[in-house]
C-alpha positions in Angstrom: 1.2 48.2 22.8 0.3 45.5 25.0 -1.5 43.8 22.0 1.2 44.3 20.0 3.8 42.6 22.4 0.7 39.4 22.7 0.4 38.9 19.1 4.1 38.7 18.5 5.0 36.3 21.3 1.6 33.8 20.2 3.3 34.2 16.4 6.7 33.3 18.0 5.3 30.4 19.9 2.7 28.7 17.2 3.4 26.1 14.8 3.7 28.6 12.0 7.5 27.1 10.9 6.3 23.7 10.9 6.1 22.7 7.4 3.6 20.0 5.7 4.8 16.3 3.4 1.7 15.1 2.0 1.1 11.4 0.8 -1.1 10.1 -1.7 -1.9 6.8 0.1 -1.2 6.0 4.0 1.4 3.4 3.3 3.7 6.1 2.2 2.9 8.3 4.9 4.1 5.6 7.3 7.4 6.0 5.5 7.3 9.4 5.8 6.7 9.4 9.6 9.7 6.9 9.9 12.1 9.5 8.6 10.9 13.1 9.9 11.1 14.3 13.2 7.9 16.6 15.2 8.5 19.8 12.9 7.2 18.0 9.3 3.8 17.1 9.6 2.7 13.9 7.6 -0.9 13.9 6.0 -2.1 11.1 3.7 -4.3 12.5 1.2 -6.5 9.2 0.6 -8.8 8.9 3.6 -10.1 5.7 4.4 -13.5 6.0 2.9 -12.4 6.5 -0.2 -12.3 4.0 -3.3 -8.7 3.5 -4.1 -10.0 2.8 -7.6 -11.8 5.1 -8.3 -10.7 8.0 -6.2 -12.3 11.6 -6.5 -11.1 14.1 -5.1 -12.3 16.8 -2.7 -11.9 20.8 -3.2 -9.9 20.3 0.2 -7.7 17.5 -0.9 -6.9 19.8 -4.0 -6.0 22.3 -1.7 -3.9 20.6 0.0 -2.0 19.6 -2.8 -1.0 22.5 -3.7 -0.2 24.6 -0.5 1.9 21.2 1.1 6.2 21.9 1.3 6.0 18.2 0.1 4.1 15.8 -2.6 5.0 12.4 -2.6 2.8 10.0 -4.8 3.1 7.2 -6.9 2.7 8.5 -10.1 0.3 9.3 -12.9 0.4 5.6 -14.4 -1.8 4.7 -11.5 -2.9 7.8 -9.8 -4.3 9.8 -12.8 -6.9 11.5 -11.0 -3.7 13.3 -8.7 -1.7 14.1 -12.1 -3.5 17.6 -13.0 -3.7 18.6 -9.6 0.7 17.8 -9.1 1.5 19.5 -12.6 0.1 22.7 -11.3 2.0 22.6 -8.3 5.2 25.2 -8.0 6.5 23.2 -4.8 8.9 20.4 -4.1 7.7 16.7 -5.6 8.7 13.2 -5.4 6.9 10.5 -8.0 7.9 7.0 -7.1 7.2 5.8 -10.5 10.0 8.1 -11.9 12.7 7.0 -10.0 15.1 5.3 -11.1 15.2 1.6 -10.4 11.6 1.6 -9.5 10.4 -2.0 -9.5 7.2 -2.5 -11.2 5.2 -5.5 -11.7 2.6 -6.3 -14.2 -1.3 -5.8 -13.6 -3.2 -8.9 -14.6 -6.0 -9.1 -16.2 -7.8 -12.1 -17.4 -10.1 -12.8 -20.0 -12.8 -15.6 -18.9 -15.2 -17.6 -21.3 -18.1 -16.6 -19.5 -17.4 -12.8 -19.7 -18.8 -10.3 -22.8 -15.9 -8.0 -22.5 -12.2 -8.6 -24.3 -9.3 -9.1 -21.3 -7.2 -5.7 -20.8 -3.9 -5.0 -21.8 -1.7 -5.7 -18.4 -0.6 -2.5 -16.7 1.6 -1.8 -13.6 0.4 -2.9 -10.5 -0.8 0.0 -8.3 -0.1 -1.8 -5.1 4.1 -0.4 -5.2 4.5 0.1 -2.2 4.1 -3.2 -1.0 7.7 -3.4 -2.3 10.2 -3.1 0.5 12.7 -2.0 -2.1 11.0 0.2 -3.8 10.2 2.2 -0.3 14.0 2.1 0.2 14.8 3.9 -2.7 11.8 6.1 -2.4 13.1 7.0 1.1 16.7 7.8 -0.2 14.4 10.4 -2.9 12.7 12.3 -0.6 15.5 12.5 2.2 17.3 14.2 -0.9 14.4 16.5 -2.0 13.2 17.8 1.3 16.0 17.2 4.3 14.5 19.5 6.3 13.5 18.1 9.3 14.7 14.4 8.7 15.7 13.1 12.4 19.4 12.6 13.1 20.8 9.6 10.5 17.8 9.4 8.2 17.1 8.1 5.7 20.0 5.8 6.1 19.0 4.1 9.2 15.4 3.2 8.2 16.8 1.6 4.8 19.2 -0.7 6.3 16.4 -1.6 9.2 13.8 -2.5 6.2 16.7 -4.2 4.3 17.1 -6.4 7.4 13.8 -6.9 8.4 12.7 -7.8 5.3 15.0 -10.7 4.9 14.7 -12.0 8.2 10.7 -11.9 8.0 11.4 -14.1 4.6 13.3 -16.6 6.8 10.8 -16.7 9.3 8.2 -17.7 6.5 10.7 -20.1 4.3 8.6 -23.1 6.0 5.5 -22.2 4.3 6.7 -21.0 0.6 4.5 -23.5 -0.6 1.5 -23.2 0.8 -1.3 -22.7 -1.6 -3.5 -19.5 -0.3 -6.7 -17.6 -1.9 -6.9 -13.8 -2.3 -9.9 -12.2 -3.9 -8.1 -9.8 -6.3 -4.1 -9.6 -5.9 -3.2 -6.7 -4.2 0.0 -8.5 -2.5 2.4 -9.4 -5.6 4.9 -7.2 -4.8 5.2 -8.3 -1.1 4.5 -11.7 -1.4 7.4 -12.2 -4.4 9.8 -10.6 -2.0 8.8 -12.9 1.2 9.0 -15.7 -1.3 5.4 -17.4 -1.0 3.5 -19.0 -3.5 1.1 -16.9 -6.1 -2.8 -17.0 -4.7 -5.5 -18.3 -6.5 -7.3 -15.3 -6.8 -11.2 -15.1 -7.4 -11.1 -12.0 -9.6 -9.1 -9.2 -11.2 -10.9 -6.4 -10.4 -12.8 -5.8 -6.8 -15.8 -5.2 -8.4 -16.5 -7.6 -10.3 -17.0 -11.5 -9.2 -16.5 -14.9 -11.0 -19.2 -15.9 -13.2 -20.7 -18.9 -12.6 -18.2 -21.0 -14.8 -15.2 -19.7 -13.0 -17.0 -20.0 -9.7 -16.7 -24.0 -10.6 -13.3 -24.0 -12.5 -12.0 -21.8 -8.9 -14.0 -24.2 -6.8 -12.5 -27.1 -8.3 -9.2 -25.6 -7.6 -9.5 -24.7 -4.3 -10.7 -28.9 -3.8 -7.9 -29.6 -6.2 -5.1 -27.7 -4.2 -6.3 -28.1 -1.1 -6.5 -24.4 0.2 -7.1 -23.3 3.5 -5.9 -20.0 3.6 -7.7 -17.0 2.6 -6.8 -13.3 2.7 -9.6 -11.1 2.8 -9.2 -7.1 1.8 -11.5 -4.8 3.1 -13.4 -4.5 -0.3 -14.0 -8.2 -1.1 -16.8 -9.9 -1.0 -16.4 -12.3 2.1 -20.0 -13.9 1.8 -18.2 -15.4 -1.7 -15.0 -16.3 -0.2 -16.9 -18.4 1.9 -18.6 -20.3 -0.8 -15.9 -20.7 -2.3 -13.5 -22.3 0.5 -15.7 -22.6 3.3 -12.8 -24.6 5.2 -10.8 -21.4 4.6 -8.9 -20.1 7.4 -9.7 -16.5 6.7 -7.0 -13.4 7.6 -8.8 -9.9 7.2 -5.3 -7.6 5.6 -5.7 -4.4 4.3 -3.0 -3.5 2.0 -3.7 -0.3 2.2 -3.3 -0.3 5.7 -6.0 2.1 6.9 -6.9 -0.6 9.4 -3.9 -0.8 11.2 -2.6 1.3 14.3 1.0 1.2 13.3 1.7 4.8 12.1 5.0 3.9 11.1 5.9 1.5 7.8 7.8 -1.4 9.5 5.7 -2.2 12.4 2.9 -2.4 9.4 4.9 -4.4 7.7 5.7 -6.8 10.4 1.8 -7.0 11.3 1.4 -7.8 7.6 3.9 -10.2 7.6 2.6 -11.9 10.6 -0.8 -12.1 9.0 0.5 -14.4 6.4 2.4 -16.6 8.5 -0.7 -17.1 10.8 -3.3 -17.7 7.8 -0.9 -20.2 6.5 0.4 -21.9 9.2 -3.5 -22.3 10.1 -3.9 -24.0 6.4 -0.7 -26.5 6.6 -1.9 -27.8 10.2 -5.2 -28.4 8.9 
């Protein structure tokens, strides 16, 4: 009897009611975490060794797929290797990408003279939640899916804070709109539209793959030309290249994935990615 009464009060005082809201990527887990209180546990499937590109999944990521309260993922346009496992599932899902209003922006893919291969047909850009508005209205989605255990005012309070944050980081950076910049592949459209700074010269479409040796010149040239001093360097690029290529280059390490940041929580990220830009190009115009 005295086992019985032990068992039953560690059942009664475990975790057991807590329930699980599983992210595909880390950026939407920091929304997540922004909107639910202790009882909903946040996971972000992607861990930080992993190819965003070309992600593989484990047996114990697909497991925790399917036994999660909560999938939220951006969709099988740009996260095909997720799709079988979330059209097996019986629980609750939110896909960003079906949402309507979504904003999506065009991959872009270029076809260079000194390539073999044709130039792909443009797709969406991947990088979606880089969008403050598109987190916004993913945020008003999953407080209606899964309320349980959203903290007092949520998600209303987080969407009018990233509302105003957003445009107040955009006035902060108003003085260096037109600062020319260099990104190795362009993960930062959707954010860098919305801040309103100018598009990057970008070394290459795809992270794996470099300039051959005639765009090397042509981006060289540019980089002269334009007079760039700014650089934004993603985890995956290839920095020794970057270097070559604008060796006067003020270079800002970003990860737009954020798996390098220790801001759990979206708009602290956001901020720190925000203030990564202003220092890379403040850096360039002072030069």
């Amino acid at each position: 009897m005295r086992h019985f009464w032990l068992i039953l009060l560690l059942f009664l005082g475990s975790p057991a009611w807590s329930q699980t809201v599983v992210a595909s990527v880390e950026p939407l887990a920091k929304v997540l975490r922004s909107l639910y209180g202790e009882k909903i546990t946040v996971t972000t499937l992607m861990q930080g060794n992993q190819n965003p590109h070309q992600l593989a999944l484990s047996p114990r990521q697909a497991m925790a797929v399917q036994q999660a309260d909560l999938v939220v993922w951006l969709g099988a346009d740009v996260e095909a290797p997720l799709a079988p496992l979330v059209a097996r599932r019986k629980g609750r899902t939110v896909t960003l990408l079906e949402l309507e209003g979504v904003y999506r922006r065009k991959g872009e893919h270029q076809h260079h003279e000194d390539h073999d291969h044709e130039g792909h047909a443009a797709s969406t850009d991947p990088h979606l939640w880089l969008s403050v508005d598109n987190m916004v209205l993913l945020a008003g989605a999953v407080g209606q899916q899964f309320p349980h255990g959203l903290t007092p005012g949520q998600p209303q309070l987080w969407q009018q804070e990233a509302k105003a944050q957003l445009q107040a980081e955009k006035k902060q950076l108003m003085p260096l709109a037109q600062v020319p910049w260099l990104s190795y592949h362009q993960p930062w459209g959707y954010l860098t539209e919305s801040l309103g700074l100018a598009n990057p010269l970008v070394v290459s479409e795809q992270l794996g793959a470099g300039p051959g040796s005639r765009r090397f010149v042509t981006l060289a040239g540019q980089v002269r030309d334009q007079q760039v001093r700014c650089a934004v360097q993603e985890p995956e690029a290839r920095a020794g290249l970057l270097k070559r290529l604008c060796p006067d280059c003020y270079v800002q390490p970003l990860d737009p994935l954020g798996r390098d940041s220790l801001q759990q929580k979206y708009l602290p990220w956001l901020s720190e990615l925000s203030s990564g830009f202003a220092q890379c190009l403040q850096a360039a115009k002072d030069t």
